[in-house]
Each structure stands twice: as C-alpha cells, then as structure tokens.
N, C-alpha and C positions, 0 to 999 in steps of 0.2 A: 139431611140424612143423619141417622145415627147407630151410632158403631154399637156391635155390643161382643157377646162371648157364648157359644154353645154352654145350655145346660146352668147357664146365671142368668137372673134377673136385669130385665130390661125394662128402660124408663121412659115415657114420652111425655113431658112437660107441656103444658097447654092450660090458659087463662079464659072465664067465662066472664062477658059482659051484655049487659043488656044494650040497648037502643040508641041509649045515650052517652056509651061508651063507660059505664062503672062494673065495675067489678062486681057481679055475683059471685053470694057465698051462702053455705048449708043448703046445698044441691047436693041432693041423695045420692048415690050410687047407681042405683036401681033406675034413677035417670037415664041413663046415658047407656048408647048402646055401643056396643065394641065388634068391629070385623078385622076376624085376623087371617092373613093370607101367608099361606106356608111359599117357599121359593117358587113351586113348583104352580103354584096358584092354587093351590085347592084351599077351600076357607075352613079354618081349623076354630075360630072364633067359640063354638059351642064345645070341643074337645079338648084345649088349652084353657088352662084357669088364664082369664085377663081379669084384671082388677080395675076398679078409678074411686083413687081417695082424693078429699081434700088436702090439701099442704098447710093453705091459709087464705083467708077473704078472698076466695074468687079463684085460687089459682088451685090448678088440679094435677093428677097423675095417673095416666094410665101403665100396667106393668104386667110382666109375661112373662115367662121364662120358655126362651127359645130351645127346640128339643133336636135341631140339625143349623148348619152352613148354610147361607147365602143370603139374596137378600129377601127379607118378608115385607110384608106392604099391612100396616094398622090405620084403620080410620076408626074415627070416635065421631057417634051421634049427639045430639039433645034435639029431643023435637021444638022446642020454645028456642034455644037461641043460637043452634047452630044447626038446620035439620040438613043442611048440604055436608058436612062433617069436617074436619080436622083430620087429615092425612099426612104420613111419612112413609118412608121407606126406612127399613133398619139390616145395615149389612154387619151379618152373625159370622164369626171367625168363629175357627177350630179351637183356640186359645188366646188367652190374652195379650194384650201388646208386652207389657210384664216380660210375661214367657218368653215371648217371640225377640223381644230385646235380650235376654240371658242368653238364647239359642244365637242372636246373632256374635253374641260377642264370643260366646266358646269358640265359633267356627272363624270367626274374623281373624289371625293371630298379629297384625299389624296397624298400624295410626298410621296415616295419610294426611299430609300439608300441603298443601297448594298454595305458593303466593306469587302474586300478582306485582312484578317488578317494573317500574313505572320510569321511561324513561326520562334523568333529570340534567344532562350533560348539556352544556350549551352549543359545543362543534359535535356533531352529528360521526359515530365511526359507517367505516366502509359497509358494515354491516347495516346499520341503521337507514343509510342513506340504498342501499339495495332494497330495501325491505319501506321504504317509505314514512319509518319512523319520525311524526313527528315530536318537539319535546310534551312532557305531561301527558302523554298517552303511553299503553303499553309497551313495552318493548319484550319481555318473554313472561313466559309464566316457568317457576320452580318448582315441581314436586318432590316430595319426598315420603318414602314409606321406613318405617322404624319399626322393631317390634316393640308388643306391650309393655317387656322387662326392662328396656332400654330407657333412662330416663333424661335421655336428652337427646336433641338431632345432630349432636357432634357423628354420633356412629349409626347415621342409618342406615339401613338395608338395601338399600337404592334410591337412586336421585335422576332426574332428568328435566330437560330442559326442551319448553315448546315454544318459538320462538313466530311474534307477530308481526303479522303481514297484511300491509295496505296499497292501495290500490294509486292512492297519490296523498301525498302530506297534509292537504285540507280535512281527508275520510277521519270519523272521528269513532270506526269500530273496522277492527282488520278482519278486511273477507277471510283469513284461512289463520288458523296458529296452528303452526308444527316447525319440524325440525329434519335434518338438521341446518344450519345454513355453514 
C-alpha cells in the first residue's frame, strides 16, 4: 500500500524486465496503459492526468495527483511484458503526516514514561510472593506523565504504578497488570 496526501502527487514505483529477468529500458510512455480507480470505484484513469516516466534502465514511475480521501486502487499495463498489470492500492489522507504530527503535538500538552521495573531482589517481599513474582521477570510497570515545559521527571504531573500478576512463578508473562495491591 501507499500513503499519500489529497491534492499532491503520488508515486508508484515499479521495474520492467523481460523473460530472462533483465531490466528493460527506453520504453515509451505511450506503452503502458494506466487505470485509476477513485475510492468510490468509479475509474477516473481518462479524467486525472496519470503519468509513467523512466527513472533509469528499466525502472519506471507511475504518478497522479489525488483530487479526494481514501483509498484508490492504480494498475499499470504493458501489453509485451506485463499484460496482467502491476497493481496498488494508495490510501489518500486529508493532510500530511507533517501536519497531522504538529496537530498532534499542539493538542498533546504532556510526555509519558512507562518503565518496566524488573524484579531483581533475591528474598521475594509479601507482595511479590502474593502476586507470584518470580526473580528477573516483571514485577510493576511506572508511568509517568510531565508536562512539555517541564524538563525533567523530578516534577511530574502524575505517576502511577500497575503492578504484575502471575499465575504460578514458573508463568514467564503475567495474565493481568494492575493495581492496586
């Protein structure tokens, strides 16, 4: 599959070889036939400019520029040495990941730590020995959220602890983590 962006150019990479497995190259254009299928299925292939240029010896590119969301579906022809075609699926977002990573961070206001505290004690406490801990496997997990301004986990925003749980001290993943014990 590949990703792309409403309203920017989209690329589908793809290699031509003959028989014996070599690389054709200085294959027209005009070769190759292109069907492009908007989300909804309707083939848009004659009403959207698609393209296919060479890159170099043998390897090609087909490209489009998607005019909605979702996912479209391009196959490429040659009647000589691909006449079953070369098919993708390409799913079109609203905006870029870019975008979409800026948007997440305005709206996120906090950093999140999760670690994974591993028990290394050799006498077992009441809790551990309730909970079936044995040594070198988990024993809780700590999270912690901070804000972005904050630059270090001395002061953060909240913390809590989810503590694991097995079934007998041989089990080497605990059926449940939570808390509190």
């Amino acid at each position: 599959m590949i990703f792309g962006t409403k309203n920017k150019k989209i690329y589908e990479h793809f290699s031509v070889t003959d028989e014996s497995n070599t690389l054709v190259s200085g294959i027209s254009p005009t070769a190759f036939t292109v069907d492009l299928f908007k989300p909804d299925g309707e083939e848009v292939g004659n009403q959207i400019d698609t393209d296919v240029v060479e890159l170099s010896e043998g390897h090609y590119r087909a490209e489009f520029t998607p005019n909605e969301t979702g996912t479209w579906y391009m196959t490429v022809y040659h009647g000589d040495y691909f006449p079953w075609g070369k098919s993708d699926d390409i799913l079109v977002y609203a905006s870029d990941f870019d975008t979409v990573t800026a948007s997440v961070k305005q709206n996120r206001n906090y950093n999140v730590s999760v670690e994974d505290v591993i028990r290394e004690n050799i006498s077992s406490t009441a809790s551990q020995t309730a909970r079936s801990v044995s040594r070198g496997r988990t024993d809780y997990i700590v999270t912690q959220i901070k804000g972005d301004d904050t630059t270090t986990w001395s002061g953060s925003t909240t913390s809590g602890i989810s503590y694991a749980w097995y079934r007998t001290v041989a089990d080497t993943i605990p059926y449940k983590i939570g808390g509190p014990f």
